[in-house]
C-alpha positions in Angstrom: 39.6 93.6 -130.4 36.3 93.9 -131.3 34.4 92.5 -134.5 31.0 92.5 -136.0 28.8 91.6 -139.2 28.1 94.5 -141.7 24.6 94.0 -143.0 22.5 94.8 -146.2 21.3 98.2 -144.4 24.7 99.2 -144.4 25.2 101.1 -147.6 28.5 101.6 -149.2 30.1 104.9 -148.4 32.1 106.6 -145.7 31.2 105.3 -142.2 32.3 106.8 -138.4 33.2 104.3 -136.0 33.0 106.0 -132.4 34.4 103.9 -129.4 34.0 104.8 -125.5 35.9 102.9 -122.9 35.5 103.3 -119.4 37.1 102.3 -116.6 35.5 100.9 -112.9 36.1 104.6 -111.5 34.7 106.5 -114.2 38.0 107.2 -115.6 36.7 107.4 -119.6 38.3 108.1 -123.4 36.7 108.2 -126.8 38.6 107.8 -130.5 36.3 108.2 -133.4 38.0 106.8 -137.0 36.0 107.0 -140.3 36.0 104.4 -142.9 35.0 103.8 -146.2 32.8 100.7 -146.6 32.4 99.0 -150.5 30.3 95.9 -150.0 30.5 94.0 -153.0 27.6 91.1 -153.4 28.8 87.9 -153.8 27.6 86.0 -156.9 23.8 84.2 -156.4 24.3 80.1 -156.4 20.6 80.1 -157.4 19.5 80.8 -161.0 16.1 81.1 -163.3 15.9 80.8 -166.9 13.3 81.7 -169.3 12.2 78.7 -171.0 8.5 80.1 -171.9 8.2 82.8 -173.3 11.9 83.3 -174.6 13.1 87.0 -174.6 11.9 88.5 -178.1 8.8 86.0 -178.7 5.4 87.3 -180.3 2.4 85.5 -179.4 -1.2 85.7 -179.7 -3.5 87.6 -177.2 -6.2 85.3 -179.1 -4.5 81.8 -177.9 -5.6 82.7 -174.3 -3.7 81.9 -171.1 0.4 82.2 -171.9 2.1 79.3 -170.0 4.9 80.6 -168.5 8.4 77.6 -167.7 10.8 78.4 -165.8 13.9 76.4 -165.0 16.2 76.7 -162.3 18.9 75.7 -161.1 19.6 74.9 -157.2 15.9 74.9 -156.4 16.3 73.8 -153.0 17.9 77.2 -151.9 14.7 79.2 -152.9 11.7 80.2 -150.8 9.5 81.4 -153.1 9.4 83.1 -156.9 7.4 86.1 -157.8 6.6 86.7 -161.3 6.0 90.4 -162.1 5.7 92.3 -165.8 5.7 96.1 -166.8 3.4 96.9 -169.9 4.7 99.4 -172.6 7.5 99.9 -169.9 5.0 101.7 -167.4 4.9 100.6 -163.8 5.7 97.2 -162.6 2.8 94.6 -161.7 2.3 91.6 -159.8 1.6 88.5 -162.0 1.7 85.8 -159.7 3.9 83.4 -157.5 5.9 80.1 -157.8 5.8 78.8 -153.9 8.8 76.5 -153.7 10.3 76.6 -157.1 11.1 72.9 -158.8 13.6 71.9 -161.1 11.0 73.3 -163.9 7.6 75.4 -162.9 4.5 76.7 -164.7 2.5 79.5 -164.6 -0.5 80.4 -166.3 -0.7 84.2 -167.6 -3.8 86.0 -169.3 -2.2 89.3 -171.1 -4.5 91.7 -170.0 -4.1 93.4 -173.6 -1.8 93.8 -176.7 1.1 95.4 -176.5 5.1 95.5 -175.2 5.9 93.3 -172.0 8.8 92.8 -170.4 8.8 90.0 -167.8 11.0 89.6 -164.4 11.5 87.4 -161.5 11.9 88.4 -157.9 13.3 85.2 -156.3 13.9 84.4 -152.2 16.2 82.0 -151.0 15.2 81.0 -147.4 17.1 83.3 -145.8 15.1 86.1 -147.2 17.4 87.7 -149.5 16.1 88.4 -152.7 17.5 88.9 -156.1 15.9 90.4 -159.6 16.5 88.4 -162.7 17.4 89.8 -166.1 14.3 90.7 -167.6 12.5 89.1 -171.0 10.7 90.9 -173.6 7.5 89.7 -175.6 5.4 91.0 -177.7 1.2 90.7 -177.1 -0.3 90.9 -180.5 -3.8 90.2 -181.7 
């Protein structure tokens, strides 16, 4: 018997498994078996809701800064938060970071122009594993 952990670099699909045994004469056998590997993800404990901006607002490039909430739940299991938005659904960018996520956090966000956003979280958990949230969209406007 033999056993082992399948890890995330593993990706679902048909696998070969290839075993050599060999003896203290150098008497020696191989079997080779294929598998098929589906991995499903277990459901995240950890959550983050929108509280600020909600998905559909419209606000006001003229009222400055954007303070963005963010609840969520089982806080304690997260490393880290990173904040990210794509504008007029071009290429993602980097909006900022929430080290050590509480109960509820803030950000402060200057919309770099009008326009379509959609926000999304990458969270952490202190393992490392990290998880995209459902995305929010808003609406920049003069």
């Amino acid at each position: 018997n033999y056993s082992w952990s399948v890890t995330d670099d593993w990706p679902n699909g048909y696998h070969a498994l290839k075993a050599s045994a060999y003896d203290d004469v150098d008497n020696s056998n191989q079997d080779q078996i294929t598998f098929s590997l589906l991995v499903t993800p277990l459901p995240s404990p950890y959550q983050a809701n929108w509280q600020n901006p909600t998905d559909g607002s419209n606000l006001s490039l003229a009222d400055g800064a954007v303070k963005l909430q963010l609840a969520f739940n089982q806080p304690e299991l997260l490393a880290k938060a990173d904040v990210f938005y794509k504008f007029n659904q071009g290429a993602s960018s980097w909006l900022g970071v929430i080290e050590k996520p509480a109960s509820i956090s803030t950000l402060q966000w200057l919309p770099p122009e009008t326009g379509n956003y959609t926000l999304f979280l990458v969270l952490q958990d202190k393992q490392g594993i990290s998880k995209t949230t459902k995305p929010i969209n808003i609406i920049i406007s003069e």
